[in-house]
C-alpha positions in Angstrom: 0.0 0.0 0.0 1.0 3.6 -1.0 0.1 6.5 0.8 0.3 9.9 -0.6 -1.3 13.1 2.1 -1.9 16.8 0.8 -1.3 19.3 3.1 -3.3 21.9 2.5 -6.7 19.7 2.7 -5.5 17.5 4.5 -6.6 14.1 2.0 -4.7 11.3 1.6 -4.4 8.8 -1.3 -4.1 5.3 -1.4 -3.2 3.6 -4.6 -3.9 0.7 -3.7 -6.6 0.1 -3.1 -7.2 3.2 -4.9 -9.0 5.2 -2.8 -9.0 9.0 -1.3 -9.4 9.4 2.5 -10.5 12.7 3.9 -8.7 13.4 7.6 -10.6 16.3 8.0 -14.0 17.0 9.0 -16.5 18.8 6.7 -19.8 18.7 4.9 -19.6 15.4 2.8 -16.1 14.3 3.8 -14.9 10.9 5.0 -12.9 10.6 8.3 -9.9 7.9 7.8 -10.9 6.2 10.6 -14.0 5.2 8.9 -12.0 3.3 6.5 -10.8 0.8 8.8 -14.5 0.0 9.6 -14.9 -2.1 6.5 -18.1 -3.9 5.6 -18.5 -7.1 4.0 -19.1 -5.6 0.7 -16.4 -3.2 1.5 -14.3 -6.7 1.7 -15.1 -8.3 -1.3 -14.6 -5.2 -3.5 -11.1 -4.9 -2.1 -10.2 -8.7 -3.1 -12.3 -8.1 -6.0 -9.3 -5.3 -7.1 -6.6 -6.9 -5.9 -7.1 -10.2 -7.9 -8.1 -8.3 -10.9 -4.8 -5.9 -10.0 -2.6 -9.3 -9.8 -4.0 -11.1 -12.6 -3.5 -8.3 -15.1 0.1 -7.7 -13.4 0.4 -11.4 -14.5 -0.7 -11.1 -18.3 1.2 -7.9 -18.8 4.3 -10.1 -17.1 3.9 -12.9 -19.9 3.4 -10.6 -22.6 6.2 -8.5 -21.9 9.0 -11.4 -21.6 7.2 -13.6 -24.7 7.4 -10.6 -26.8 11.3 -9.6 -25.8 12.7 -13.3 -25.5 11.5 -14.0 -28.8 12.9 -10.9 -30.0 16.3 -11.6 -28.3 16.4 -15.1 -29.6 15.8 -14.1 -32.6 18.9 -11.6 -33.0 20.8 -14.2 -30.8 20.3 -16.8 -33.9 21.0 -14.3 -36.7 24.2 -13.1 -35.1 25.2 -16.9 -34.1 24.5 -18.1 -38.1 26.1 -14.8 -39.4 29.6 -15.1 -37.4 29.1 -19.1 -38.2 28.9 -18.0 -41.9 31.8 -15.5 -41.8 34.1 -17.7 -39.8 34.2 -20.2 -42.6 34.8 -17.5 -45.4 37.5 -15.8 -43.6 39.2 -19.4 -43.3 38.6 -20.2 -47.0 40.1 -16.9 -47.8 43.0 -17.0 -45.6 43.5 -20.7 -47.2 43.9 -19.8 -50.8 46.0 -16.2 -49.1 43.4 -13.8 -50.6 42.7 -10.3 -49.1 39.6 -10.6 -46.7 39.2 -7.1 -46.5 35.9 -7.1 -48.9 34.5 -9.8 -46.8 34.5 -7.6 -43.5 33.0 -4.9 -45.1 30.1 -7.1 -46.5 29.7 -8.3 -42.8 30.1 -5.0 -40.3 27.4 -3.4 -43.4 24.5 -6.5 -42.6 25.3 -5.9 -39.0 23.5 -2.8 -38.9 20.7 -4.7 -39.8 20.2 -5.2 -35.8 20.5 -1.7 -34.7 16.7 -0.6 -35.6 16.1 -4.2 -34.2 17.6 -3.7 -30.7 16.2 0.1 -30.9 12.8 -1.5 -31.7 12.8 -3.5 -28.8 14.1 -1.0 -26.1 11.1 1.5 -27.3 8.5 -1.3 -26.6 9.8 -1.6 -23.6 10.2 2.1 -22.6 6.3 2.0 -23.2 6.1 -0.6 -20.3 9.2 1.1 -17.9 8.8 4.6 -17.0 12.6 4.6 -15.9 14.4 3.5 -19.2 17.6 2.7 -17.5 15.6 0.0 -15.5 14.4 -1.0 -19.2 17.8 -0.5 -20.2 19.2 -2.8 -17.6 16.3 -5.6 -18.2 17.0 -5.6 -22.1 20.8 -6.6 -21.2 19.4 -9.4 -18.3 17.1 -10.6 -20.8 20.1 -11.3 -23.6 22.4 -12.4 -21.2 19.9 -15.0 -20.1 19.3 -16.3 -23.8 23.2 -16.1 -24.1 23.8 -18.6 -21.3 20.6 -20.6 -22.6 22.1 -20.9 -25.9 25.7 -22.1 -24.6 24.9 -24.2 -22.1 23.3 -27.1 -24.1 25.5 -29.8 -23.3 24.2 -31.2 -20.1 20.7 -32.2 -20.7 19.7 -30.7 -16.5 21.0 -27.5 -18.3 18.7 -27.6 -21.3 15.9 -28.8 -18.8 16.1 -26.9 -15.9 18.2 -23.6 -17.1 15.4 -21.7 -19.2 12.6 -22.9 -16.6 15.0 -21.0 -13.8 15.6 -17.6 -15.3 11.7 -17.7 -16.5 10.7 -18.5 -13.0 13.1 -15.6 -11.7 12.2 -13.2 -14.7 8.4 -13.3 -14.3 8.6 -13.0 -10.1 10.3 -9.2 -10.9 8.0 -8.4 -13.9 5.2 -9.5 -10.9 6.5 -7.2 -8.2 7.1 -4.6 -10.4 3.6 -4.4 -12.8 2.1 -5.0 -9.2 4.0 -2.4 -7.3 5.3 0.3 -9.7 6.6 2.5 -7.0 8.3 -0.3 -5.3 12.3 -1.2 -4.6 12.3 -2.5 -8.4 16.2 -1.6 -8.4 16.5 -3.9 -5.4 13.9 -6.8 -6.9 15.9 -6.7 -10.4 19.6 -7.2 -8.5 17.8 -10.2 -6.4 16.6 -11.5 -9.4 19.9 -11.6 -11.5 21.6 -13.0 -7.9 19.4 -15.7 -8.3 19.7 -16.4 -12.1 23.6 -16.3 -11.0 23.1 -18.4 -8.6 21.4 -21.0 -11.0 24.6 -20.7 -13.4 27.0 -20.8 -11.3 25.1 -24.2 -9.6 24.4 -25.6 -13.1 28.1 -25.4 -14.8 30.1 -26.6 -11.9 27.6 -29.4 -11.2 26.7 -30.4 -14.8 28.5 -28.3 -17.5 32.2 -28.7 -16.4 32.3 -32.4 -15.3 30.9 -32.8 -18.7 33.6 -30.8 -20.7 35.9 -32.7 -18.7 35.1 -36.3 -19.4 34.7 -35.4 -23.2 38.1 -33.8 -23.4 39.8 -36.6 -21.5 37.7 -39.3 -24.0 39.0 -37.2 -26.8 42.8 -37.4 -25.6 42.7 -41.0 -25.0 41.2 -41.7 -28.4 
C-alpha cells in the first residue's frame, strides 16, 4: 500500500486500493478512521481489485518477456548463423591467401541490420518502464539470459532446468514490479539476476564442467 497526504486539505491517497481518504471534518467528507470499519461488501470489493490488480500484473508479465525473449532469440540466432557463416569465409580466404578485407565490409554493413532491431525492442519496452535505464538494464538481463541458454546445451539438467529458472526468476520481478510500480524495483531486479547467478553458477560446476571434462579426456585418449 502507498500513501500519498496533501497538506493543504489535509486528504490522503491510497493507490492501492485506490482510494482518497478525507482526515478532515467537513460537509460530505470521509474521516480515515471510517475506513478501517470495512463492511462485508467493502471486503469483497477490495479482493475483487486486488485479484483483478494481480492477474492483469500477470498477463502484462507474460506478454512482456514472450514478446522480448522471442525478439532476443531471434537476434541471438541471426548473429550466431552470421559469425558461423563469416568464420568459414574468412578461413577459406586466408586458405587460398586472398585479401579478406571485402569480406568484413560485407559483414560489419548486414550488421547494422540489428540496430533498428535492438532500438525497436528497447522502445516497446520504454512504453512498459517509465525509468528507461531499469528497461535498459532488463533488455541486457534478458540477452544475457538467452546467451547462457544458448551455450549451455551440453548437459541435458542445463537444457531442462536452465530456461525454466531464469523464466521462474524473470516473471517473479516483472510480478512485483507491474504490481507495485513504485516499489524497490532496483533492489527486486539485483535479487533476481543474484538468483539467475546463482542457478549458473550451480548448473556449470555441477553439470556443465564435469561434462567438458570427461569429453576432453575421451577425446585425448582416443
Amino acid at each position: 500500500f502507498f500513501f500519498f497526504k496533501n497538506v493543504a486539505t489535509g486528504a490522503v491517497y491510497s493507490i492501492s486500493p485506490a482510494e482518497m481518504y478525507h482526515t478532515m471534518s467537513g460537509n460530505g467528507s470521509r474521516s480515515f478512521s471510517s475506513g478501517n470499519n470495512s463492511s462485508p461488501h467493502r471486503l469483497v470489493r477490495l479482493v475483487t481489485k486486488m485479484l483483478v490488480r494481480r492477474f492483469g500484473a500477470f498477463l502484462t508479465s507474460i506478454f512482456m518477456m514472450c514478446t522480448v525473449g522471442s525478439l532476443v532469440a531471434f537476434a541471438l540466432k541471426e548473429v550466431q548463423l552470421r559469425m558461423w557463416k563469416l568464420t568459414l569465409e574468412l578461413q577459406e580466404h586466408m586458405r587460398r591467401r586472398a585479401p579478406y578485407s571485402a569480406v568484413m565490409v560485407r559483414y560489419a554493413l548486414d550488421a547494422l541490420v540489428f540496430v533498428p532491431i535492438v532500438t525497436g525492442i528497447l522502445f516497446f519496452m520504454f512504453e512498459f518502464f517509465e525509468d528507461h535505464m531499469l528497461a535498459f538494464a532488463v533488455f541486457v538481463v534478458a540477452w544475457l539470459c538467452e546467451l547462457f541458454v544458448i551455450l549451455s546445451r551440453k548437459h541435458v539438467v542445463s537444457l531442462f532446468y536452465l530456461p525454466r529458472l531464469f523464466f521462474a526468476y524473470f516473471l517473479a520481478f516483472h510480478l512485483y514490479y507491474f504490481t507495485y510500480p513504485f516499489g524497490y524495483v532496483r533492489i527486486a531486479l539485483a535479487t533476481s539476476v543474484a538468483f539467475m547467478q546463482h542457478a549458473v553458477l550451480v548448473i556449470w560446476n555441477r553439470w556443465e564442467f564435469p561434462l567438458i571434462r570427461r569429453t576432453e579426456r575421451h577425446q585425448q585418449q582416443q
